[in-house]
NUGUKE-99201 format. One record per residue (C-alpha): residue in one letter; x, y, z; residue number from 1. Coordinates in steps of 0.2 Angstrom, whole numbers. Example, Ala and Ser with C-alpha at 12.3 -4.5 7.8 and 13.67 -1.06 7.14 Angstrom:
// NUGUKE-99201
mivex xx yy zz gunu
A 62 -22 39 1
S 68 -5 36 2
//
This chain:
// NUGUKE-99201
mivex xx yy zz gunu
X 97 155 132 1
X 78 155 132 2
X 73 163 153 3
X 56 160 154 4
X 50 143 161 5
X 35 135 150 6
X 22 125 157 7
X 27 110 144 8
X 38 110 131 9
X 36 96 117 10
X 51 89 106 11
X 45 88 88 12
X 32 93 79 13
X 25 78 70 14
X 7 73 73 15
X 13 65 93 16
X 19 85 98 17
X 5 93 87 18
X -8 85 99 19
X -1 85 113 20
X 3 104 112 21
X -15 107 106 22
X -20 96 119 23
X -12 106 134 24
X -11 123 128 25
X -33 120 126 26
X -30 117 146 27
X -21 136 148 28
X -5 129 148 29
X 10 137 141 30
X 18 127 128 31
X 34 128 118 32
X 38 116 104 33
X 57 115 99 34
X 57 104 79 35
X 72 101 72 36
X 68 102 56 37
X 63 121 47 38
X 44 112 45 39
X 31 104 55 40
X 23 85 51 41
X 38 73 55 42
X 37 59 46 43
X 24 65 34 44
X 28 77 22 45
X 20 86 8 46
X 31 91 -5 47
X 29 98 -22 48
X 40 85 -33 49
X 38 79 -52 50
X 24 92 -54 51
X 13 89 -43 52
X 10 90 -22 53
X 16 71 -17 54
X 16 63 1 55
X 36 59 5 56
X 32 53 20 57
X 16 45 28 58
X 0 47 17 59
X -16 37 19 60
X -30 37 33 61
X -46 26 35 62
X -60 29 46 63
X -59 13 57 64
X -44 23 63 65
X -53 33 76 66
X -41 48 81 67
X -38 54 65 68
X -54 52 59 69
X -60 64 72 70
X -47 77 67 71
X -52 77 50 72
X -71 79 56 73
X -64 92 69 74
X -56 103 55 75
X -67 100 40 76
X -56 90 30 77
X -61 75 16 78
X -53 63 9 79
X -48 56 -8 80
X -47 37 -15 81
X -33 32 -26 82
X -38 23 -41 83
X -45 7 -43 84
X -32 -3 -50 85
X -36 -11 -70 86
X -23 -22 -70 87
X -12 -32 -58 88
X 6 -39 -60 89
X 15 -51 -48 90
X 30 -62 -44 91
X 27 -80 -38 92
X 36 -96 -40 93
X 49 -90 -50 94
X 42 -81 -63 95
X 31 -66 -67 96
X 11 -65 -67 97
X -2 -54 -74 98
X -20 -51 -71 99
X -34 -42 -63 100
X -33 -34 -46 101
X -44 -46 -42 102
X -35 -61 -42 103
X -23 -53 -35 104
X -31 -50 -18 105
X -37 -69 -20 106
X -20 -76 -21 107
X -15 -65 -6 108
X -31 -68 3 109
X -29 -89 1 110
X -15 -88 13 111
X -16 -71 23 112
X -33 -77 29 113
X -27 -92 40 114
X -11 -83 44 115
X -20 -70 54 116
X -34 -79 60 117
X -31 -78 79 118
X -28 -61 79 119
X -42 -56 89 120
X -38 -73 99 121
X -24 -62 105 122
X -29 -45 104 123
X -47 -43 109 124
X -46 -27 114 125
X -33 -19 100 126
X -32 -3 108 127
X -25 -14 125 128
X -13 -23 117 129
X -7 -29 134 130
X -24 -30 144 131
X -21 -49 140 132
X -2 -60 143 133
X -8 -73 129 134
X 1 -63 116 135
X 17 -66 126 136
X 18 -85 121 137
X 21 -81 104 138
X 32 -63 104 139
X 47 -71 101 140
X 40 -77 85 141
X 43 -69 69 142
X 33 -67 55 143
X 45 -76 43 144
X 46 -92 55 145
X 27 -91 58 146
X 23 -90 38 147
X 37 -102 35 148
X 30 -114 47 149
X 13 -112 42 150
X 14 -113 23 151
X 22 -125 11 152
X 37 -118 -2 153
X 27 -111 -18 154
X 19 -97 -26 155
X 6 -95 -13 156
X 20 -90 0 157
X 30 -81 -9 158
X 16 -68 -11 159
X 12 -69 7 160
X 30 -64 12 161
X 31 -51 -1 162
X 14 -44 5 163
X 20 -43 24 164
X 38 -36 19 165
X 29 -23 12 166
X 17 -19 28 167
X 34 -22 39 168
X 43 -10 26 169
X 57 -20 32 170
X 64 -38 33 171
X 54 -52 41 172
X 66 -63 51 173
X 64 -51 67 174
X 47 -43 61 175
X 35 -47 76 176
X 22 -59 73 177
X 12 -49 87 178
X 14 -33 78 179
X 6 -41 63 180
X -9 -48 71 181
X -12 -32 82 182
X -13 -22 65 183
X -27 -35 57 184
X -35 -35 74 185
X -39 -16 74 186
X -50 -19 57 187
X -58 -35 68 188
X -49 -49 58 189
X -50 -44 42 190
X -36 -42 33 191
X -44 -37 17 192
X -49 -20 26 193
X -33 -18 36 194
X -25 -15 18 195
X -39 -3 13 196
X -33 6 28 197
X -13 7 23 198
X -16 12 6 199
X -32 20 1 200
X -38 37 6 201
X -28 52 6 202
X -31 66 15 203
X -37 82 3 204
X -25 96 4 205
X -13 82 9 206
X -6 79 27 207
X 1 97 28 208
X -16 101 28 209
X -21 91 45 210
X -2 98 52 211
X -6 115 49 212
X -22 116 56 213
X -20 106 73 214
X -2 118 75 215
X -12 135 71 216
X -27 128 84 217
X -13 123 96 218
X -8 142 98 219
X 10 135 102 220
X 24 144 97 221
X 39 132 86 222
X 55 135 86 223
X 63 126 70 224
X 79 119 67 225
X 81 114 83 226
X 91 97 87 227
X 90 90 105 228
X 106 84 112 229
X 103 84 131 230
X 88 83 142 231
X 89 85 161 232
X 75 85 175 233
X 80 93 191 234
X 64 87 197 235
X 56 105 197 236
X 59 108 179 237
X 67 100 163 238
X 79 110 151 239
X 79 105 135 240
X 96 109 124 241
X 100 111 105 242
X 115 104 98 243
X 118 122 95 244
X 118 130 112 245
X 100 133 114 246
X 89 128 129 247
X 71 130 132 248
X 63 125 150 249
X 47 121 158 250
X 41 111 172 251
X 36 96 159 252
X 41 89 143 253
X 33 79 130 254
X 46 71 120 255
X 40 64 103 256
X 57 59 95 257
X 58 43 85 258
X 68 28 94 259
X 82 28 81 260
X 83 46 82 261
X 83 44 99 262
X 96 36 101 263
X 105 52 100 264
X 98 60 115 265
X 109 61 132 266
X 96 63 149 267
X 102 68 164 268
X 95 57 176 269
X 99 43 164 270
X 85 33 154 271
X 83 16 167 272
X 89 0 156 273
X 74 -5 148 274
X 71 11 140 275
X 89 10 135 276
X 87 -8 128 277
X 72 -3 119 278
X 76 11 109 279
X 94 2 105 280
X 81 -12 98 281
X 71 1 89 282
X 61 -6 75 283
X 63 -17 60 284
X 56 -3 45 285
X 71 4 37 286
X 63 1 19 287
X 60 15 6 288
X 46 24 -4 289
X 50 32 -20 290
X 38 41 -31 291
X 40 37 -49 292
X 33 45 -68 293
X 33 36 -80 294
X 31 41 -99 295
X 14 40 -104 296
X -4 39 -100 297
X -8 21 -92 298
X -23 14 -83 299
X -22 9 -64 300
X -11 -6 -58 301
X -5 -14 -45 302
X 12 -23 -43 303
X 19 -34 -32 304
X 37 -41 -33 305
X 49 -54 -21 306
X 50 -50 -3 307
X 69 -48 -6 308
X 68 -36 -19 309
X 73 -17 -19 310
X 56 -12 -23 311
X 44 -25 -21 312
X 26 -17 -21 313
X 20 -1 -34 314
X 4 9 -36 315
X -2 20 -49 316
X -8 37 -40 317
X -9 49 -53 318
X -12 55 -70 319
X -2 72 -75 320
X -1 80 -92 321
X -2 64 -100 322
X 11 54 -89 323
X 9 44 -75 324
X 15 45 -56 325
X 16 28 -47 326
X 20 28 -28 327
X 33 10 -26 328
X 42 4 -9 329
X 55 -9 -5 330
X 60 -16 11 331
X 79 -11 13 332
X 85 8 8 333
X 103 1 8 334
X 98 -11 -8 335
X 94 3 -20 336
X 98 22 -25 337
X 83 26 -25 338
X 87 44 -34 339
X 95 32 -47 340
X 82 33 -61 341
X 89 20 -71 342
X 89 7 -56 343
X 71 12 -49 344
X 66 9 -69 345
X 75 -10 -68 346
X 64 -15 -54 347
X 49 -9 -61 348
X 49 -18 -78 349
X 52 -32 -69 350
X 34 -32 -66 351
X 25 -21 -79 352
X 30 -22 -95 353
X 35 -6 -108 354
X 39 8 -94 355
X 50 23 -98 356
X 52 31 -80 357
X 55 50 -82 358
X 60 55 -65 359
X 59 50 -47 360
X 56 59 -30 361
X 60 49 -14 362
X 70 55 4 363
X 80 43 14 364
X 71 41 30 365
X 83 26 37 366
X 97 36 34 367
X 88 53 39 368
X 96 56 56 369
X 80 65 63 370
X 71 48 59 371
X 83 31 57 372
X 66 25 50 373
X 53 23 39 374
X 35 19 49 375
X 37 10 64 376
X 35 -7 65 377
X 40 -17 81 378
X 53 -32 82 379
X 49 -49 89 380
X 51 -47 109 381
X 48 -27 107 382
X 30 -27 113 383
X 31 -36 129 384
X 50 -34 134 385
X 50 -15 130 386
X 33 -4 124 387
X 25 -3 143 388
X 44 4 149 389
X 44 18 134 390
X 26 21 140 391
X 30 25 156 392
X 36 43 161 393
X 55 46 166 394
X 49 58 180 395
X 43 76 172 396
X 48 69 154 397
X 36 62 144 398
X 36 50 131 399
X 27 49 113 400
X 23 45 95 401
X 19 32 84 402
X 33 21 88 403
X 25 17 106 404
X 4 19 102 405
X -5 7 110 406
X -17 6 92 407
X -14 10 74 408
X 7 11 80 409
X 15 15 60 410
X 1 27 58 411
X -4 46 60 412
X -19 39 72 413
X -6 31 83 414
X 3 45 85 415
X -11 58 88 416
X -18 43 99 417
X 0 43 108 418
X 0 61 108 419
X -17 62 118 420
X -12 51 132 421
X 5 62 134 422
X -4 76 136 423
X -15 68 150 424
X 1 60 157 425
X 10 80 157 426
X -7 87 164 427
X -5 76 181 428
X 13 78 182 429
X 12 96 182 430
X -2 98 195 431
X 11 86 206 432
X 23 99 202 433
X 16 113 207 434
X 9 107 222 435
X 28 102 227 436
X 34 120 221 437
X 19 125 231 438
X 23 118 248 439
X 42 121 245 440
X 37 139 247 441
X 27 136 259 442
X 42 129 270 443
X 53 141 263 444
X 41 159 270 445
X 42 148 287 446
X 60 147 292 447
//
């Protein structure tokens, strides 16, 4: 059992606890971070897979996302484009299409246009979601009904659902309608450059890269392999314990779990009943992303299948001794094996013709207990019934991550925006803390 009392301990060490250790240990504080996996980036994860350094996990970064942008200016890291498509294959009104990326975007853009046109109507300030109610009025409202009722039967729909269930990474009949505009709202209404942001520029040196250097500035120690069961707060200090009969204390905690993964986590005093009903909601990505080679040296494409289909969106990335690697996701794991060569090879020729897949790399986020979850992307109801209440502290425990950011939530700069604010929000409790402990004393030398 770990005796000495920290001044914070984080839970996790994705890019939320990363920050937020840095963040407080910069302050003189003594931090501890507990991971329960044998590395450090969470949901992002560079991995050496069919020859060559691939993101598993989250991957791309944009500078109209303002935290991580800083970072990579902070610690000297560039980024990378993918390539420029050459050649564009889609799925609409019942049959397959071909042509240049161009017309694509076009076809995407005649309807995507008008679908999130009132985004900053809603979301003025995107990095307040909630500084305004008008968004309530329409919360309940899904993305499905809300294209469904905007948009005739036909091609042109059918692309626009495809192109959402791959943003939502999930189905859209409870995908929020609200989360949707607030994404398009943080590139000022234009969808065009929203997309730029989800699939463009990789970091150089890969996410590991950005990890590694914001844990080394942090000075925090990590203690891997380290799976929270219980959490209690006797209102002086909160222990944290493993499922494996470890516990680490400090007067504050920054918890940075997912909500799915959360889900696994007793507290002691119990979490009040909307935090409850929140993370029980959780969020609507439990898609997949599988990296694919194929056979073959091919120019750049971009393809983009049915909204109901396994895989419905690929992207060639890279050329390696004369094969190609194409990144591919689908919006339900449970659909397809996704280590299933064969069955990732089917989806694909559905679109681009002549393909011989050689191999595939993937890992099962949904099913990954330490995630339940691919990136977070809110259900309809989840922003104004339940994101201020996960927000909020549950008295020295603190809560944080990309699941509940006010901003770019799905992304590494909600999470390091999440992150900062945890670290402010553990900053004050503690002075509260001590101050308590202080008079306490005080009393105590008294009597």
């Amino acid at each position: 059992m770990e005796d000495e009392l920290y001044d914070v301990v984080v839970v996790g060490a994705g890019f939320a606890g990363l920050t937020a250790a840095r963040e407080l240990s910069r302050q003189g504080l003594s931090v501890r971070i507990v991971e329960a996996r044998d590395r450090i980036g969470g949901r992002t994860w560079t991995d050496h897979r069919l020859g060559r350094d691939l993101e598993i996990g989250g991957t791309w970064v944009h500078w109209t996302q303002p935290y991580v942008w800083a970072e990579l200016k902070r610690y000297g890291l560039d980024t990378t484009p993918s390539p420029e498509p050459e050649r564009a294959y889609w799925w609409a009104g019942g049959s397959r299409h071909e042509g240049g990326p161009d017309e694509l975007m076009e076809l995407i853009g005649g309807t995507n246009a008008a679908f999130v046109q009132d985004a900053r109507k809603y979301f003025p300030v995107p990095f307040s979601p909630m500084s305004r109610d008008d968004f309530k009025a329409i919360d309940h409202v899904s993305v499905q009904d809300r294209i469904r009722e905007q948009f005739p039967a036909g091609a042109p729909r059918d692309i626009l659902e495809s192109f959402w269930a791959l943003n939502f990474n999930g189905p859209l009949n409870n995908a929020a309608l609200t989360q949707a505009l607030r994404w398009v709202a943080l590139t000022n209404g234009d969808w065009a450059v929203n997309f730029e942001a989800c699939a463009t520029y990789k970091i150089v040196g890969g996410t590991a890269a950005l990890a590694a250097a914001m844990c080394g500035d942090s000075g925090a120690g990590v203690e891997y392999g380290f799976t929270v069961r219980h959490i209690s707060d006797d209102g002086g200090a909160v222990s944290v314990h493993s499922t494996d009969g470890r516990t680490v204390s400090a007067r504050t905690a920054v918890v940075t779990v997912p909500l799915h993964a959360l889900r696994a986590v007793d507290f002691d005093p119990p979490l009040p009943r909307a935090k409850n009903e929140g993370i029980s909601l959780g969020q609507v990505s439990r898609g997949t992303k599988v990296w694919i080679r194929l056979r073959g040296c091919r120019a750049p494409f971009v393809a983009l299948g049915g909204a109901d289909w396994p895989l419905n969106f690929f992207q060639a990335e890279y050329g390696i001794d004369g094969d190609t690697i194409v990144v591919g996701f689908g919006p339900d794991a449970s659909k397809i094996d996704v280590e299933d060569a064969a069955a990732v090879q089917h989806q694909l020729a559905r679109l681009v013709p002549d393909v011989d897949v050689v191999a595939v790399a993937s890992h099962n986020w949904a099913a990954d207990p330490l995630s339940g979850e691919t990136w977070p992307m809110h259900a309809t109801g989840f922003l104004s019934r339940y994101l201020p209440a996960l927000q909020e502290a549950h008295g020295g425990v603190l809560f944080a991550g990309s699941d509940i950011a006010n901003g770019w939530g799905g992304f590494i700069d909600g999470a390091i925006e999440s992150g900062m604010e945890s670290a402010r929000q553990a900053a004050a409790v503690l002075v509260g803390r001590r101050r308590t402990h202080d008079v306490t004393a005080v009393q105590a030398s008294l009597r």
